[in-house]
PLY file of the C-alpha trace (Angstrom):
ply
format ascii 1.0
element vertex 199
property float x
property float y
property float z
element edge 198
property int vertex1
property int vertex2
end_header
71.29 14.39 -5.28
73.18 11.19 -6.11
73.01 9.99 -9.71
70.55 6.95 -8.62
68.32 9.49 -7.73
68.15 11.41 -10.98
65.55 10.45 -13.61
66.38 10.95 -17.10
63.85 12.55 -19.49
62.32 9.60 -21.46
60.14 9.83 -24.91
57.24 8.21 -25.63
57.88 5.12 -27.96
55.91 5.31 -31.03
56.17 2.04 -33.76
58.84 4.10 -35.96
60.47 5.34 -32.38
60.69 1.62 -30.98
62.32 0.57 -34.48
64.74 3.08 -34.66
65.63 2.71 -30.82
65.85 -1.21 -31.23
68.54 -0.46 -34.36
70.49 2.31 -32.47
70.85 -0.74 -29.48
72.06 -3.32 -31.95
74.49 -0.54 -33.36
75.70 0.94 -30.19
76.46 -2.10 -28.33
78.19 -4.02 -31.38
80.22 -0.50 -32.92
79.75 1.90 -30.29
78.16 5.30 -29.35
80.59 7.40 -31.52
81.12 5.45 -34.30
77.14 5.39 -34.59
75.43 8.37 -36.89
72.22 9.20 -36.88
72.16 8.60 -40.81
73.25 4.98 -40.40
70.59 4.21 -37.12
67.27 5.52 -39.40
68.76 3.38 -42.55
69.31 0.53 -40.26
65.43 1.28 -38.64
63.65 1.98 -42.44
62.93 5.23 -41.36
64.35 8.90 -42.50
66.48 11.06 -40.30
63.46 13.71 -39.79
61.11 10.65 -38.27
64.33 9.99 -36.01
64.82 13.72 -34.47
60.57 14.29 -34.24
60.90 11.23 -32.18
63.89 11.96 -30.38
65.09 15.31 -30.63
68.73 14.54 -30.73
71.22 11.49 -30.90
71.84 12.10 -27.24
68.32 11.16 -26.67
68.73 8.04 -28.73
71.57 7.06 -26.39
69.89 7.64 -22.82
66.97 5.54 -24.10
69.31 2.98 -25.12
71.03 2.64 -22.14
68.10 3.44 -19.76
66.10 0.70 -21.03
69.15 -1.56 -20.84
69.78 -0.54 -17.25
65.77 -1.90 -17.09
65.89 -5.20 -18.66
69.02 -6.14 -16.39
67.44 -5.29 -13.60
64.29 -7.05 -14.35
66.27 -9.74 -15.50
68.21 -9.86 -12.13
65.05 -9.83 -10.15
63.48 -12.72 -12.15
66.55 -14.81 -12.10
66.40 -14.38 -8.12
62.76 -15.53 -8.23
63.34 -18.50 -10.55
66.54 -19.94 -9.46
66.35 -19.52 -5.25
64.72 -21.67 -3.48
62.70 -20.10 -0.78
63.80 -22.69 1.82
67.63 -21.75 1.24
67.69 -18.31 0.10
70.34 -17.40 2.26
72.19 -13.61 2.04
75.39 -15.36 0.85
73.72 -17.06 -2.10
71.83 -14.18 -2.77
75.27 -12.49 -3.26
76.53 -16.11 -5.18
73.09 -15.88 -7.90
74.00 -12.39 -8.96
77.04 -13.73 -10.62
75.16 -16.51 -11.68
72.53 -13.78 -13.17
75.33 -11.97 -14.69
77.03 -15.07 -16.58
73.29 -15.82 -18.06
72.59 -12.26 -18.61
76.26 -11.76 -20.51
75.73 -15.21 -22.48
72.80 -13.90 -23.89
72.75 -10.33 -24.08
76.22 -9.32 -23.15
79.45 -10.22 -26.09
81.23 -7.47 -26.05
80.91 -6.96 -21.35
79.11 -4.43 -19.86
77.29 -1.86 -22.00
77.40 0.81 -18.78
81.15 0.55 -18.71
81.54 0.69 -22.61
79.26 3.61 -23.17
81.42 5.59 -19.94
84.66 5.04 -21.99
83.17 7.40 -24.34
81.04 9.41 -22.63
82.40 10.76 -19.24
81.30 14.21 -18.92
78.52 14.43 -15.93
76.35 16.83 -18.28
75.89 14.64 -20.97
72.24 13.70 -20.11
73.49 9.68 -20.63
75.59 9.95 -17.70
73.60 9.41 -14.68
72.30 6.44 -15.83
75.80 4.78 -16.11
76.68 6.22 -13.51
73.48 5.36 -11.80
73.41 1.50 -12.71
77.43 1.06 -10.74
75.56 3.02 -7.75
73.10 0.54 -7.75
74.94 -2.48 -8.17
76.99 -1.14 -5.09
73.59 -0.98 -2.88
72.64 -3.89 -3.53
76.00 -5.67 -2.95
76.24 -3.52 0.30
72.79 -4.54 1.57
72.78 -8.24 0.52
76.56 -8.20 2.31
74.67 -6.69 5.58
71.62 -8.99 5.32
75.11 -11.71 5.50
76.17 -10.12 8.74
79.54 -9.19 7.48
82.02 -7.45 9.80
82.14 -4.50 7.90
79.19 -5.06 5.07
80.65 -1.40 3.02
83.73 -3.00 2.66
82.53 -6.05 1.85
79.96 -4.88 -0.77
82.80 -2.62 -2.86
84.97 -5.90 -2.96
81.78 -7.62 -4.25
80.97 -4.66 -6.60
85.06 -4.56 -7.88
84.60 -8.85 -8.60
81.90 -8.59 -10.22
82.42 -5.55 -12.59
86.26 -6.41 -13.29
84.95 -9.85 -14.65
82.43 -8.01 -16.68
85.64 -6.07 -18.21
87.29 -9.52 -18.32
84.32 -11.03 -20.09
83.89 -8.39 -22.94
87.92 -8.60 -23.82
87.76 -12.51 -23.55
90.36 -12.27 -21.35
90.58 -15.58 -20.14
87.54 -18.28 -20.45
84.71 -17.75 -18.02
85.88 -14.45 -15.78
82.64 -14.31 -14.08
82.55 -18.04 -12.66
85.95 -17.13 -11.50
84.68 -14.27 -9.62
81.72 -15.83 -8.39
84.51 -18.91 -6.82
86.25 -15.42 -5.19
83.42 -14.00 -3.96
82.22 -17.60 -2.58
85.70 -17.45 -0.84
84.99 -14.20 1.07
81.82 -15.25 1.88
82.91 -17.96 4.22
85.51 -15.40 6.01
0 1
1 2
2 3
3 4
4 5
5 6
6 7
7 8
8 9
9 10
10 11
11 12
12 13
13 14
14 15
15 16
16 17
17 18
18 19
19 20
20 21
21 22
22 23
23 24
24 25
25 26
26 27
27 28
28 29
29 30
30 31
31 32
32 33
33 34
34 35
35 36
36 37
37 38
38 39
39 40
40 41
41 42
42 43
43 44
44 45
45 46
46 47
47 48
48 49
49 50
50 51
51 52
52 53
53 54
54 55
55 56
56 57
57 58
58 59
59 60
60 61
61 62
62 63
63 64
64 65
65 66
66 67
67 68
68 69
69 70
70 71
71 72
72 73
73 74
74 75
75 76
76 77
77 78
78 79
79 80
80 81
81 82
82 83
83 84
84 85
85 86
86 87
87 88
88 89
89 90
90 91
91 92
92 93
93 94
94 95
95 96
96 97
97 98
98 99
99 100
100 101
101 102
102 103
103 104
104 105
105 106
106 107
107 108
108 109
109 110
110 111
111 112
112 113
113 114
114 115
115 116
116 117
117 118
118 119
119 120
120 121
121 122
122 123
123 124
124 125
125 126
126 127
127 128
128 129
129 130
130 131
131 132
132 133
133 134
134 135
135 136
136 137
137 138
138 139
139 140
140 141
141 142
142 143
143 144
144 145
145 146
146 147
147 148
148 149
149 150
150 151
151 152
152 153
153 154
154 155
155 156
156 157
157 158
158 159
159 160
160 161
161 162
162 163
163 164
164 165
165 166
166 167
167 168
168 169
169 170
170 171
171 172
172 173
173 174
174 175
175 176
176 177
177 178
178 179
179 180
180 181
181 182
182 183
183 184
184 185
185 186
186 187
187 188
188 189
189 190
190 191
191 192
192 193
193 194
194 195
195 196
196 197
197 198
């Protein structure tokens, strides 16, 4: 079973839960996953530590809820972008491909300082049994499907090829984005990716 196909066990989000989760997000994505205690997520959230495990269980839990609902608001994000910004009428496959970076430079002004919380939470956590890892792993896979299909839906020679190359663009400028590598990596992509399309 791939790792897109795996669904991680979720809790159900209580007032106190939903507080503590929305201080373990603000803590994770700003310090990161390890550097994060339990102690310092329920004083952040108002609540004690014995509120945080009845809800939870463990800090593991803490962290696939974090990044699960993450993984959810970018992709509903995505989808809503797609609806607001295409126009019916010219809704082509190749600017399909073209408003995903353009969904990604919104999404990472917004929500996204310090790059890709999927590829910051797998430079701490990359064992496969930790029960966070499908969904990071899960949210690339997905990212690659739909770059694969919207490159088929663009009749490319060879649409695998063609949606890895989109996938490796658009993730490297993610990296690029979170380091401040140079101003505005994910325009730059999008210009590269714009490029291939017209091959």
């Amino acid at each position: 079973m791939s790792t897109m196909e795996q669904r991680p066990h979720r809790v159900t989000m209580t007032r106190a839960a939903r507080r503590a989760l929305e201080a373990a997000e603000r803590l994770f994505y700003e310090r990161g996953i390890h550097a994060v205690g339990v102690d310092l997520i329920a004083a952040e959230a108002g609540v004690t530590k014995k509120t945080l495990y009845d809800r939870f269980g463990s800090k593991e839990q803490i962290v696939v809820e974090y990044l699960a609902g993450r993984d959810e608001r970018w992709r509903a994000f995505l989808a809503r972008y797609l609806d607001d910004h295409l126009d019916p009428a010219r809704a082509t496959p190749q600017a399909r491909v073209l408003a995903v970076f353009d969904a990604s430079r919104a999404w990472s002004a917004e929500y996204g300082s310090k790059g890709c919380s999927m590829v910051n939470a797998h430079a701490e956590i990359s064992d496969p049994s930790h029960p966070a890892f499908p969904i990071i792993a899960g949210q690339k896979e997905w990212m690659l499907a739909l770059f694969t299909r919207l490159a088929r839906d663009a009749a490319a020679h060879d649409p695998d090829r063609l949606g890895r190359t989109l996938m490796l663009l658009h993730e490297g400028a993610l990296v690029a984005h979170g380091l401040n590598t140079f101003p505005d990596p994910i325009a730059h992509a999008r210009d590269q990716a714009e490029a291939l399309l017209r091959i």
